[in-house]
N, CA, C and O atoms as a GROMACS GRO file, in nm:
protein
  300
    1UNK      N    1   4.888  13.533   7.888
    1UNK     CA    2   4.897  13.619   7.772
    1UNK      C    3   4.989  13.737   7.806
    1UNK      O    4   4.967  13.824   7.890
    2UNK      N    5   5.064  13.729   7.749
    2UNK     CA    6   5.144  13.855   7.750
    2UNK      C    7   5.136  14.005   7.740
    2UNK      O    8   5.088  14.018   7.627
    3UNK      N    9   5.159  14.146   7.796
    3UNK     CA   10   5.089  14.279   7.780
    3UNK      C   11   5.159  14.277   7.641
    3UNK      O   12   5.262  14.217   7.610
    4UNK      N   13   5.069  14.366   7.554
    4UNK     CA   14   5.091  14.430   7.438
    4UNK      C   15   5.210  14.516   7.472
    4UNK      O   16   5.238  14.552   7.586
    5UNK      N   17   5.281  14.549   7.356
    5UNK     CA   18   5.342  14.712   7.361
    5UNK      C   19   5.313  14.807   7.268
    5UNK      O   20   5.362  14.806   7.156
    6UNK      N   21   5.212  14.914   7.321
    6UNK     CA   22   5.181  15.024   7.193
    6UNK      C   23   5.308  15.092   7.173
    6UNK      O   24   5.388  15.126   7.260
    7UNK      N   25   5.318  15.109   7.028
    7UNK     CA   26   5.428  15.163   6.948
    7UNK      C   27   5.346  15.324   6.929
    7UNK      O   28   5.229  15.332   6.890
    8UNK      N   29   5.416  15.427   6.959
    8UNK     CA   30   5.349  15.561   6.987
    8UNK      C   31   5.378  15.626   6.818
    8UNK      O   32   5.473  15.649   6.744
    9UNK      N   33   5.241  15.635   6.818
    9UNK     CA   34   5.238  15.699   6.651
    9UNK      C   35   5.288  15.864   6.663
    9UNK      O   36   5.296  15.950   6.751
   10UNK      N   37   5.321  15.849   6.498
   10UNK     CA   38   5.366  16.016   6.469
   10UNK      C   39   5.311  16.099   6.385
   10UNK      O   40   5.348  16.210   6.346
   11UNK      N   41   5.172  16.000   6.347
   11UNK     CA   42   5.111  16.037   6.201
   11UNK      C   43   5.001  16.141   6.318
   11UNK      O   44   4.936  16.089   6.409
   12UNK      N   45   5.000  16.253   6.296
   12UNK     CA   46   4.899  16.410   6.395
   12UNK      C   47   4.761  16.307   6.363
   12UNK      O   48   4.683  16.323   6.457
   13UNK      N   49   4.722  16.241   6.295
   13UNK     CA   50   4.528  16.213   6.261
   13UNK      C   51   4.538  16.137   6.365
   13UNK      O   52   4.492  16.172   6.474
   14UNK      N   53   4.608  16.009   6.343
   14UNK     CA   54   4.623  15.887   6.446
   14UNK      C   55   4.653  15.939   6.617
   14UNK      O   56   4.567  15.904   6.697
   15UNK      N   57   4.720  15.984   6.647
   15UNK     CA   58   4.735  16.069   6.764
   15UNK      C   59   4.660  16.127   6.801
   15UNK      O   60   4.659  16.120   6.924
   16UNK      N   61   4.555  16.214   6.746
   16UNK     CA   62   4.436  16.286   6.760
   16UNK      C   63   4.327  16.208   6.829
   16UNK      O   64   4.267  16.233   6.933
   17UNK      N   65   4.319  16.124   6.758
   17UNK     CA   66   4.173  16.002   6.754
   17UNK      C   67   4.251  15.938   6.833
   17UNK      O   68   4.178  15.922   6.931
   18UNK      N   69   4.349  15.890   6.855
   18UNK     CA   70   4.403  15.814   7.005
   18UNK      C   71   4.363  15.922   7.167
   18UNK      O   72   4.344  15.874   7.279
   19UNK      N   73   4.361  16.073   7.129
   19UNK     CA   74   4.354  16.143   7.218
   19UNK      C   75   4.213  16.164   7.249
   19UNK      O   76   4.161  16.146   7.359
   20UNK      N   77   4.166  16.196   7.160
   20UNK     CA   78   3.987  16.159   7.174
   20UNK      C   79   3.963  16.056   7.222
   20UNK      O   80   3.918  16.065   7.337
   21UNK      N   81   3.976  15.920   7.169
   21UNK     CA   82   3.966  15.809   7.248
   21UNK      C   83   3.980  15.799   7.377
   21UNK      O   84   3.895  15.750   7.451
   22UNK      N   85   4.096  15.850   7.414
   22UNK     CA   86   4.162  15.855   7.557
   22UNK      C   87   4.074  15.909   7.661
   22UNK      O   88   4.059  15.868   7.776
   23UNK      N   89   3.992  16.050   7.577
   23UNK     CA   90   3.955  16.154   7.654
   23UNK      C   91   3.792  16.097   7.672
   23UNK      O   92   3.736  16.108   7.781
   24UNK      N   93   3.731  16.039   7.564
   24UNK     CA   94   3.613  16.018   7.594
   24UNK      C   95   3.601  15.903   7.702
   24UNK      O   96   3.517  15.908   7.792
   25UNK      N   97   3.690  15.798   7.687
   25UNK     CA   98   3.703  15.705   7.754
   25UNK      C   99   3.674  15.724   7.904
   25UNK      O  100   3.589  15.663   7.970
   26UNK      N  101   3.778  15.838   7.954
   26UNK     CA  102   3.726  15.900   8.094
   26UNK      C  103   3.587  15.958   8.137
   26UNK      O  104   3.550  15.973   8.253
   27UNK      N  105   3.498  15.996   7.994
   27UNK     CA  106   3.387  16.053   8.035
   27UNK      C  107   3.315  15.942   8.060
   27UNK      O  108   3.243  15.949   8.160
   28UNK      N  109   3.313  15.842   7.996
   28UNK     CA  110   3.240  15.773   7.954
   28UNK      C  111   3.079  15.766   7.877
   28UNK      O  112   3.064  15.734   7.759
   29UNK      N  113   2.963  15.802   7.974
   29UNK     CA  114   2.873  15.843   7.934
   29UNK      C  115   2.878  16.007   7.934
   29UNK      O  116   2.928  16.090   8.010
   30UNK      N  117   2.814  16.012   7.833
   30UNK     CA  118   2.743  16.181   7.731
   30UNK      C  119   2.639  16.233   7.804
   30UNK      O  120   2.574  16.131   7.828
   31UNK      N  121   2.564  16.349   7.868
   31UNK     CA  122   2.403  16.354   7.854
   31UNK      C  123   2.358  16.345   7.719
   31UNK      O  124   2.259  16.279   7.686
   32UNK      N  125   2.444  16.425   7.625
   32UNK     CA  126   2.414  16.416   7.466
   32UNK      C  127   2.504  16.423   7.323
   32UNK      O  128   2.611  16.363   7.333
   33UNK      N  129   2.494  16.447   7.272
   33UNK     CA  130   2.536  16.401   7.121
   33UNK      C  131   2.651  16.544   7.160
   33UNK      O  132   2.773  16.531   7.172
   34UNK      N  133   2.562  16.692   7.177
   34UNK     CA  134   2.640  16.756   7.191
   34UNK      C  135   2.718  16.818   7.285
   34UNK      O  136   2.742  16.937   7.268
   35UNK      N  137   2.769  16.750   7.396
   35UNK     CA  138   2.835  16.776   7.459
   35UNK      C  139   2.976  16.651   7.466
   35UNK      O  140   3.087  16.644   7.518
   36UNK      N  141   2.897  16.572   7.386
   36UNK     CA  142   3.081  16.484   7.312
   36UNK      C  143   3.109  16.568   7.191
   36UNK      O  144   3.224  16.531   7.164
   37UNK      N  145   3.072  16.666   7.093
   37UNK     CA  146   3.075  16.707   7.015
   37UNK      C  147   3.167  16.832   7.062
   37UNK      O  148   3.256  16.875   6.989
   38UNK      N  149   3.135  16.897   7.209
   38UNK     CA  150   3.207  16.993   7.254
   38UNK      C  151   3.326  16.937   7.284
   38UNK      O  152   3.423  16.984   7.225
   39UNK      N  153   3.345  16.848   7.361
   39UNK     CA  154   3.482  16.764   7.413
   39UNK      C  155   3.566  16.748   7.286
   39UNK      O  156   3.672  16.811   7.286
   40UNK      N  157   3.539  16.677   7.182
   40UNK     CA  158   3.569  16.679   7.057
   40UNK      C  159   3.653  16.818   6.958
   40UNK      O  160   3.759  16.833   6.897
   41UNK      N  161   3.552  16.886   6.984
   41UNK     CA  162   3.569  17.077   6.945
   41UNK      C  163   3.722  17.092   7.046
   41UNK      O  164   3.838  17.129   7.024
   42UNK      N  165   3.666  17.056   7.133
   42UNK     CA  166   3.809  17.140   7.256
   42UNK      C  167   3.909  17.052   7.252
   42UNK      O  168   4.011  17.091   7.308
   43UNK      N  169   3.912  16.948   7.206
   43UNK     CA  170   4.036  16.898   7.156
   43UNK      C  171   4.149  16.910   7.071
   43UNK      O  172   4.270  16.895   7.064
   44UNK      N  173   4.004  16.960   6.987
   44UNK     CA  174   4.072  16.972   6.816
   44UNK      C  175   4.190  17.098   6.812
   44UNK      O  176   4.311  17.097   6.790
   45UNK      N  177   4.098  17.200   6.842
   45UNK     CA  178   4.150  17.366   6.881
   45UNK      C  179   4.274  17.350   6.939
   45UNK      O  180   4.381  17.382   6.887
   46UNK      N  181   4.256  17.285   7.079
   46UNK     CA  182   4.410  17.275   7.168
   46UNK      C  183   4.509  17.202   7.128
   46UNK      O  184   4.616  17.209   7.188
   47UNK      N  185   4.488  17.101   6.994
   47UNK     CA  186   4.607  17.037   6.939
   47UNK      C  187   4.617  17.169   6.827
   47UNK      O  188   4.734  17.203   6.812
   48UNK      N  189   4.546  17.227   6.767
   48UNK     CA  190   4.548  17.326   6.676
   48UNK      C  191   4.679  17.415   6.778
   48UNK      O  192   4.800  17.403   6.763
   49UNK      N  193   4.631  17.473   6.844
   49UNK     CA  194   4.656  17.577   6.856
   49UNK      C  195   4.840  17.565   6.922
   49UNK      O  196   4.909  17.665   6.906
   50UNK      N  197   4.887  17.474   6.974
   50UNK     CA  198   4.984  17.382   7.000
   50UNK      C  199   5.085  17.322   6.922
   50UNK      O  200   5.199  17.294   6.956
   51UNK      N  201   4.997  17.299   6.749
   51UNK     CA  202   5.122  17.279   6.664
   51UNK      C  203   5.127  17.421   6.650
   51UNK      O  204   5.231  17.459   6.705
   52UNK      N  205   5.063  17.521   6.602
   52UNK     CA  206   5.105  17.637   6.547
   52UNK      C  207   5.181  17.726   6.636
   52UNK      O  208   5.250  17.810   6.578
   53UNK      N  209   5.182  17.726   6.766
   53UNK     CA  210   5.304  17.768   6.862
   53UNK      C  211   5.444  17.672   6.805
   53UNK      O  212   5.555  17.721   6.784
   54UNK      N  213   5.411  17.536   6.786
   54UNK     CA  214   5.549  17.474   6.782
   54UNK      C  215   5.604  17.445   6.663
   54UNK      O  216   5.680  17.350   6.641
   55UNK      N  217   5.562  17.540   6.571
   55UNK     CA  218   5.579  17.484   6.415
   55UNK      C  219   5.552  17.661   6.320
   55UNK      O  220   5.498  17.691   6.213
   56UNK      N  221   5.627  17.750   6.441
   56UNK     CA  222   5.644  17.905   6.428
   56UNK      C  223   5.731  17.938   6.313
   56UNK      O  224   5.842  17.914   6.361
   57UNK      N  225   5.753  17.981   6.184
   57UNK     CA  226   5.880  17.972   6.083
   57UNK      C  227   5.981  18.071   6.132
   57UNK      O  228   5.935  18.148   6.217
   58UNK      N  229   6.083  18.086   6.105
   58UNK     CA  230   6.196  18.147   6.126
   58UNK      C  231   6.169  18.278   6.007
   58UNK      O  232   6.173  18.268   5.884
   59UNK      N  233   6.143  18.395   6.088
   59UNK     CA  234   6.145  18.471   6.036
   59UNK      C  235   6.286  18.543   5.975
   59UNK      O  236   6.388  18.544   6.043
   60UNK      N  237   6.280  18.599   5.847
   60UNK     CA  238   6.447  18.580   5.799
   60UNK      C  239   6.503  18.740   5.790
   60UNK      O  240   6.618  18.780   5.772
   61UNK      N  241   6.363  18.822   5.810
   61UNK     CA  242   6.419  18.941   5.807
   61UNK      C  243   6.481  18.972   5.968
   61UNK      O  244   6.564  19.063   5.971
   62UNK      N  245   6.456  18.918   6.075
   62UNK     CA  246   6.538  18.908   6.197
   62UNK      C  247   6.704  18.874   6.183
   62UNK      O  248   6.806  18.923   6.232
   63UNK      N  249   6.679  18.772   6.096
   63UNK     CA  250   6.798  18.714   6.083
   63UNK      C  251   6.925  18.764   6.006
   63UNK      O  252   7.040  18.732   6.036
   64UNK      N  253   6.886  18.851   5.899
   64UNK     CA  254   6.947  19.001   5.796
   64UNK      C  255   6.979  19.094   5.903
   64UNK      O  256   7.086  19.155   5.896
   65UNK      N  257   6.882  19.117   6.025
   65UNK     CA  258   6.900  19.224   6.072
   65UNK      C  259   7.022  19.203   6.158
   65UNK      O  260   7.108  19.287   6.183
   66UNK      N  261   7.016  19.062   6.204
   66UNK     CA  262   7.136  19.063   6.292
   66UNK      C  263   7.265  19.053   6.246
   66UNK      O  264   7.361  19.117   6.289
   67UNK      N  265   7.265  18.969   6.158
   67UNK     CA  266   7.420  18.946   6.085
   67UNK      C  267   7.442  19.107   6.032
   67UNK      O  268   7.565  19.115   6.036
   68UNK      N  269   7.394  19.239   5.985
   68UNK     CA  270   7.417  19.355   5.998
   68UNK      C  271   7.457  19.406   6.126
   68UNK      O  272   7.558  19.475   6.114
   69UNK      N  273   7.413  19.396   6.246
   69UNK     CA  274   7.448  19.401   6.325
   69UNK      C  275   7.572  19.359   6.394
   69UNK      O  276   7.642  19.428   6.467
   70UNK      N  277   7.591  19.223   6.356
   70UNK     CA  278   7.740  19.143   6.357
   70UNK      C  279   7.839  19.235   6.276
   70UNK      O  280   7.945  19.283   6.316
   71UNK      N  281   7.785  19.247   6.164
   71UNK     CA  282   7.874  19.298   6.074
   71UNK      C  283   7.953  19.459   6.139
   71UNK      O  284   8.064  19.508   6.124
   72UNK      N  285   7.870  19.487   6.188
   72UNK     CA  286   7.882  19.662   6.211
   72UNK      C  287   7.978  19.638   6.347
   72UNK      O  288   8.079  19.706   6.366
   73UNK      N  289   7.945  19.561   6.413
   73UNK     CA  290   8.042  19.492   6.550
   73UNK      C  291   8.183  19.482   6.553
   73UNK      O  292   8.267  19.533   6.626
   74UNK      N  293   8.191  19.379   6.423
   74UNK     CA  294   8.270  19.348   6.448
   74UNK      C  295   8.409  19.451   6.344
   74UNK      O  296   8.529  19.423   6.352
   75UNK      N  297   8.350  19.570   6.252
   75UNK     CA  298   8.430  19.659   6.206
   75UNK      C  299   8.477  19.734   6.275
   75UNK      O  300   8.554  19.819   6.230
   0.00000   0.00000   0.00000
């Protein structure tokens, strides 16, 4: 039988629940409900907190300020 090839998703849910998967997989057994519930929690947060560093908007009043700046430069 031949190895599979996983095709690496881009959809954030599917990736998530692949990462959970991944992560519980290593624990394997729980003592309880809530301490996969914590693993779960600390997942969620650190992909949270990870797009919103990498998905920062371009602030535009920076961007006014500099082309004034250019402007004044280069007169």
């Amino acid at each position: 039988m031949a190895p599979r090839h996983l095709i690496p998703v881009t959809n954030m849910l599917e990736r998530l629940n692949e990462e959970i998967r991944r992560r519980t997989y290593v624990v394997r057994i729980f003592p309880n409900a809530e301490s996969c519930l914590r693993l779960v929690r600390a997942l969620t947060v650190e992909r949270h907190e990870t797009w919103l560093e990498d998905h920062r908007y371009l602030n535009m009043d920076l961007l006014k300020e500099h082309k004034k700046e250019a402007l004044r430069q280069a007169a």
